[in-house]
C-alpha positions in Angstrom: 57.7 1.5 9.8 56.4 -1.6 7.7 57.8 -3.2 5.4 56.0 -1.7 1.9 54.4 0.9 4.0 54.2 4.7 2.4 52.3 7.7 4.3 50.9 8.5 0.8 50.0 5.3 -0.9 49.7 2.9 1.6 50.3 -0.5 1.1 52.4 -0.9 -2.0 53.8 -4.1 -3.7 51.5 -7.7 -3.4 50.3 -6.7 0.4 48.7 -4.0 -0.7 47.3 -5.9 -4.0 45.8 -8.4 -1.6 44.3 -5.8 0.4 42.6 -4.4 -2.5 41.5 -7.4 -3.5 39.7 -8.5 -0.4 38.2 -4.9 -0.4 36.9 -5.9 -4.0 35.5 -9.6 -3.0 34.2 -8.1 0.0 32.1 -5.4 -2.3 31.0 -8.2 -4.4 30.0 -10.3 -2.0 27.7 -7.5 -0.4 26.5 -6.9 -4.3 25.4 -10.2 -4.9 23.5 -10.0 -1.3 21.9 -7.0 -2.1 21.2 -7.8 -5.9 19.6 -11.5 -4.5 17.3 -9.6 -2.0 16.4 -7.0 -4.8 15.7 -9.9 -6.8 13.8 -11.7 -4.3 11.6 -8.4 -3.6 10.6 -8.3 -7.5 10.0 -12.5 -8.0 7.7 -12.1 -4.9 5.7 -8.8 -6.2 2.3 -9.5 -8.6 1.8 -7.1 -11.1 -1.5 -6.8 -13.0 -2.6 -5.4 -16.4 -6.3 -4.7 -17.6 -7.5 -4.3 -20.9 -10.9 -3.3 -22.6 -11.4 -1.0 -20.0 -11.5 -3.6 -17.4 -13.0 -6.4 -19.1 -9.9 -8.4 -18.7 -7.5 -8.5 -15.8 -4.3 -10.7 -15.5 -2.2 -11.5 -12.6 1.6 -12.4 -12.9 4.0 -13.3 -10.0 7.6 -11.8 -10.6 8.5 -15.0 -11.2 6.5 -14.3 -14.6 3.4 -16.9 -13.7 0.2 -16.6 -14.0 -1.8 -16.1 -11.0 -5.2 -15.1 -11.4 -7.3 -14.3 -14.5 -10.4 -12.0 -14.0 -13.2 -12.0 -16.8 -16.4 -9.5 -16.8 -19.3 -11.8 -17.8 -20.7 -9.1 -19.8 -17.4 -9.3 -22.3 -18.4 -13.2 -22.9 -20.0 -13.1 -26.2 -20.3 -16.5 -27.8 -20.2 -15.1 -30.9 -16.8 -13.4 -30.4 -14.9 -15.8 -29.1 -11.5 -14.1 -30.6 -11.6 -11.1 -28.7 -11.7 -12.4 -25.5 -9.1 -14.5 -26.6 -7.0 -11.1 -27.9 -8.0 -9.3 -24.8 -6.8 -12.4 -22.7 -3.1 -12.6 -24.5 -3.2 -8.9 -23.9 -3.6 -8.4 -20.5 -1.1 -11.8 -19.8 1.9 -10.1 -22.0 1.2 -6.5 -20.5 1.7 -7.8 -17.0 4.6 -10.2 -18.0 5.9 -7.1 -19.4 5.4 -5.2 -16.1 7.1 -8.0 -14.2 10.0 -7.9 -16.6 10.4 -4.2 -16.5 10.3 -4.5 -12.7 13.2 -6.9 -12.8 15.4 -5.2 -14.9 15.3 -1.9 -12.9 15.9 -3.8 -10.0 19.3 -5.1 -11.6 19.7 -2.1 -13.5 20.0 0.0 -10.1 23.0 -2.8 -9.6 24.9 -2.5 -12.8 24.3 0.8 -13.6 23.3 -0.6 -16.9 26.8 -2.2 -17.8 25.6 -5.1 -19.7 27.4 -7.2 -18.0 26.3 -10.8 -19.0 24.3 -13.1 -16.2 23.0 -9.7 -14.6 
């Protein structure tokens, strides 16, 4: 038999810690793979958001930029100028909103919601 072998707990004493501990690195090296292709997935998604029942329409990457910008002609009033403006912040920060959401599932489905700081 082995040296620190034991038919019920295995490896016992520091070979067994260091077979646990590969184990570990080797689950959090598989982790981090599958949390950077999540991650990946999400940054290359676009989410949209409309607003005054489609007068406006923004387009944000996952990587939270601006893509595209879609105005109705009809909604361009000269002498409103500050609610297109409004409906323009709108749509950007409801589909900024949708990518961040996105994001945060995706890593939430990693951490299980831990809080674990830089996730």
């Amino acid at each position: 038999m082995a040296k620190g072998y034991s038919a019920r707990g295995g490896f016992g004493g520091a070979q067994g810690q260091m077979m646990r501990q590969q184990q570990m690195q080797q689950k959090i090296m598989q982790m981090q793979q599958q949390m950077a292709k999540a991650q990946e997935e999400v940054e290359n998604a676009d989410f949209s958001a409309t607003v005054g029942g489609g007068a406006v329409e923004a387009i944000v990457s996952g990587k939270k930029e601006l893509k595209a910008l879609n105005i109705k002609p009809e909604v361009v009033d000269p002498e409103d100028v500050e609610m297109l403006q409004d409906l323009v912040v709108s749509a950007v920060n409801e589909a900024l909103r949708q990518a961040e959401d996105a994001m945060s599932k995706s890593m939430n489905a990693f951490t299980g919601g831990l809080g674990i700081p830089g996730l």
